[in-house]
N, C-alpha and C positions, 0 to 999 in steps of 0.2 A: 385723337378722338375726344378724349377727358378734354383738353384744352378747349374745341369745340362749342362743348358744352357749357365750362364757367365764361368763352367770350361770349355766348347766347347771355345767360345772366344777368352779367356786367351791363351789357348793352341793354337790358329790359331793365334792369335796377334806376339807368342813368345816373344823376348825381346822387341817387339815394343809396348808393354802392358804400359811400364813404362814411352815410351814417351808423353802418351795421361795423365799425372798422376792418373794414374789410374781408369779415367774413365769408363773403360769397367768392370772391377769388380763389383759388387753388393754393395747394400751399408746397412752399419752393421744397419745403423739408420733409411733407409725406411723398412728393411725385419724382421729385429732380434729383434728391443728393441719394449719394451714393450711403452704404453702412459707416464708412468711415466717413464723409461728410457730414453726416447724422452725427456721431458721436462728436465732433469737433465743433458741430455748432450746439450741442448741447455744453460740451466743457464753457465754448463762450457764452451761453444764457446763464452759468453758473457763475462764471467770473465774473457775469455782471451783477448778477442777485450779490452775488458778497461783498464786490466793491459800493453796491446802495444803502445795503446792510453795514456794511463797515463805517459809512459816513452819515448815516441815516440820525440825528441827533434826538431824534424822538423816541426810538427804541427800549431807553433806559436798560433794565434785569432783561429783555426778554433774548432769548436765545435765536439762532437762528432759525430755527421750524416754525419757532412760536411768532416771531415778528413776518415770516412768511405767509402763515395765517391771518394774520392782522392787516394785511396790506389793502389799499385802499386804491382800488384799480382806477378808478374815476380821477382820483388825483392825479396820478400817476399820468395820465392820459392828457388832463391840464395841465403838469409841470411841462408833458413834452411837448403840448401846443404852444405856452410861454417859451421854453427853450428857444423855438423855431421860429417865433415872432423875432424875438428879441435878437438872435443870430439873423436874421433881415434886416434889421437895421443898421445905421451908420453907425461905426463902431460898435457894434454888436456884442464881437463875442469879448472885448473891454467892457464893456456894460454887465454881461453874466459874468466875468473872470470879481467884478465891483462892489456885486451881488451878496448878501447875506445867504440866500438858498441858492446861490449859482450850482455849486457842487451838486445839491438836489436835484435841478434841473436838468443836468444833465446827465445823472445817471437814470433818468425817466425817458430821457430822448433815447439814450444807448438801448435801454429797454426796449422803446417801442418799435426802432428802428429793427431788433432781433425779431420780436413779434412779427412785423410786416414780412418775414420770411416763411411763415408759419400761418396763422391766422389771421393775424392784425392786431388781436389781443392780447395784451399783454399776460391776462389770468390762463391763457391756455398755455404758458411757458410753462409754468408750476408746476404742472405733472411729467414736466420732462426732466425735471431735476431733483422731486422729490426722494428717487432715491438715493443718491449720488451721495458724496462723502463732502462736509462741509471741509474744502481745504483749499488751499493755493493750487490752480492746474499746475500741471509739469508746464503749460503755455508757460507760464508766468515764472516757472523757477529754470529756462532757459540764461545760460549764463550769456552777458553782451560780447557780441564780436568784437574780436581788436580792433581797435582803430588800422586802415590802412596806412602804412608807414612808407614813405619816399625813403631815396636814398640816402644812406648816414650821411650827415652834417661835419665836415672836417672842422677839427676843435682847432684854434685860430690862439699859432702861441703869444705871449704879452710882448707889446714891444718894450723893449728897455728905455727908460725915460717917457712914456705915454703913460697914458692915464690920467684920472682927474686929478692926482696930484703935483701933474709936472704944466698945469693950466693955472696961468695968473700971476 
């Protein structure tokens, strides 16, 4: 029934849907997830805040609250429209890897790409992680799986007289 209603919307909005970002849509994270899908995509709205934070070069003394406050959504929004431009073209994401603000760019895309679950806005992730503990999730301190190993390799003994020293 709710669905109903934001496709009524969308379709009276037309193209003008995309200038509000999205706002008038539904949002995947108040209607669809689950409490624990909620908190997992919060952990990831965090991960991403700290990884933009973490490389964010303009930042200087400010702490992580205080550079949260400070953020500049509009930009944010044109880093992740150049991101998107620029990953469309021929060699693309070579061209943002070439990038002096590559790295920028793409943690604005990671961003908005979270938002588009939610709002479309990036400034409305902010109150879902304002309380949260500035740290590394457990996501992220998951230790890597082993490599799959085939079966052992028989150690191959030396022939007597072989080698590069019995060549020439």
């Amino acid at each position: 029934m709710a669905n109903n209603a934001f496709d009524v919307m969308n379709s009276a909005a037309g193209g003008d849907m995309y200038l509000t970002g999205g706002a008038i849509t539904f949002s995947d994270y108040e209607q669809n997830m689950s409490p624990q899908d909620q908190r997992n995509y919060e952990t990831m709205v965090m991960d991403e805040f700290m990884a933009a934070y973490g490389s964010d070069p303009y930042k200087q003394n400010l702490d992580f609250n205080h550079w949260l406050k400070t953020l500049n959504f509009d930009l944010i929004r044109e880093r992740s429209r150049k991101f998107d431009d620029l990953r469309a073209e021929n060699y693309g994401t070579q061209k943002i890897r070439e990038r002096e603000d590559g790295r920028e760019l793409e943690d604005a895309f990671a961003l908005q790409r979270l938002a588009h679950l939610h709002t479309g806005l990036v400034e409305d992730l902010v109150p879902l992680i304002e309380g949260m503990e500035q740290e590394i999730s457990p996501m992220e301190n998951i230790p890597p799986r082993p490599m799959q190993q085939g079966p052992p390799v028989p150690e191959i003994p030396p022939v007597p007289g072989g080698g590069i020293e019995s060549i020439g």
